[in-house]
Structures are given as structure tokens and as C-alpha cells.
Residue, then its C-alpha position, 0 to 999 in steps of 0.5 A: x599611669x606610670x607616670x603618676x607613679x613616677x612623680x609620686x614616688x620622686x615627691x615620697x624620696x624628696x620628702x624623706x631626704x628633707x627628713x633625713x636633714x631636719x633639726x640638729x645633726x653632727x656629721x664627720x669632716x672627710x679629707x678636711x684641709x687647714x688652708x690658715x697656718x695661724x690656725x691649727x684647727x681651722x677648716x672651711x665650712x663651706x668646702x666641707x665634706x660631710x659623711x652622708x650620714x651623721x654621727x649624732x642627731x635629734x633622737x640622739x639629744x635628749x636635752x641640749x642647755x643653751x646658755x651652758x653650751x652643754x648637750x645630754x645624750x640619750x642612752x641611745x647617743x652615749x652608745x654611738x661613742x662606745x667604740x669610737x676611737x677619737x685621735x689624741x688631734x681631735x675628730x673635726x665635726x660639722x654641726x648643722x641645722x635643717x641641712x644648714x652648716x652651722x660652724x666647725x667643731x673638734x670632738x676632743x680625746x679625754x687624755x690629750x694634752x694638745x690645746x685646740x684653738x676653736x670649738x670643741x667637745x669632749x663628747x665621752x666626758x660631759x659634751x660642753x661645748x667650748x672655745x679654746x683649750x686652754x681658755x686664753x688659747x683660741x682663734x678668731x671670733x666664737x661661732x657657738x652663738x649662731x642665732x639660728x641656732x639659738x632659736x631653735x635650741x631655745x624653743x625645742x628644749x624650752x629654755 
């Protein structure tokens, strides 16, 4: 019996973590390392290190337009940036999907004066998603595009 139990209750945590991990969520980069001196605002997705619980997720996002790369948050996400202090440098994010990375960002201070040369987000303004500031200043190939994503976006948003 207790170990019916034991297997039920690892098959109810299982489930739940994959809950905790499905749709769009935005998660802070700790202690992130810029390994390309030619980029300023590169970071490597893969080595990461996510928060264990993300800033923004799907209740959060109340439509995200795809071909504008504009997210609108709920009243419930625009509170989340009440007291958030975003460094005049920009706060490296990780944007995933279903648990997967799907490429880096920067949310942006709205008074900074320092280009970034990948994606980008001024979260506290109008949340459009971009590459480059000013546009000509900009790093490698744009990841905003992810097909996966796109799907995704398109279907639950029905654009």
C-alpha cells in the first residue's frame, strides 16, 4: 500500500513540475558570462542559469502579435514591473517554451542611453520585442523568429 502511494504521489509532483513548465515563460539569467568580446550582449543559452521561477508566464500575457513582436500584459504582468529595478545595462532574460530555451533577451531600462546589440525589451514601455539599438547596431543573426515559437504564437493568439 505504501508503496501504491509512494508512485502516485511521484506520478502527481511529476505532473505538476511539467506544469510549472508549459507555454511561454521568462526567466532571469544568474551570474551570466559573456564568453565573445565582440559581442557586448551575448550570453550562452545553453549554459544559462535560469531562476527556478519565472518573471513573466502565460497568465501573465494577455495577447502576444507576432508579426509586430509586441506582447500585452495583463494587469496582473504590468504589476510584476511595479518594483523591478532594471539596471540602466539591461536584465539578461531567457525565454522559453514548454521548458525549452528559446533565445536570450535584454529587458531595457527606458532612460538608458547604452545600445545593445541583441534582442531586446523595454517591458515597462511597450514590451516590442527587437534587435539591435539603435537598429544598424546588432550582433549575429536574429533569433526572434523561432519556428516553434511561431506556432505556437500563431495558434494560441489566432493570428
Amino acid at each position: 500500500m505504501k508503496r501504491n502511494l509512494f508512485f502516485v504521489l511521484l506520478i502527481f509532483i511529476g505532473f505538476n513540475l511539467n506544469a510549472q513548465k508549459s507555454g511561454i515563460e521568462f526567466f532571469f539569467v544568474e551570474n551570466y558570462k559573456n564568453l565573445n568580446s565582440d559581442c557586448k550582449y551575448c550570453f550562452d543559452l545553453e549554459t544559462a542559469n535560469l531562476e527556478s521561477i519565472p518573471i513573466l508566464n502565460e497568465e501573465d500575457i494577455k495577447h502576444f502579435n507576432w508579426k509586430d513582436q509586441q506582447i500585452i500584459l495583463t494587469e496582473k504582468g504590468k504589476h510584476k514591473f511595479t518594483d523591478l529595478k532594471i539596471p540602466l545595462s539591461g536584465l539578461p532574460i531567457v525565454i522559453t517554451l514548454n521548458g525549452r530555451k528559446i533565445y536570450g533577451l535584454w529587458f531595457w531600462n527606458a532612460v538608458s542611453s547604452f545600445g545593445c546589440d541583441r534582442v531586446f525589451a523595454f517591458p515597462t514601455i511597450d514590451f516590442k520585442i527587437q534587435f539591435g539599438l539603435p537598429k544598424n547596431y546588432s550582433f549575429g543573426t536574429d533569433p526572434r523568429f523561432d519556428e516553434k515559437l511561431r506556432e505556437y504564437v500563431v495558434s494560441k493568439y489566432n493570428q
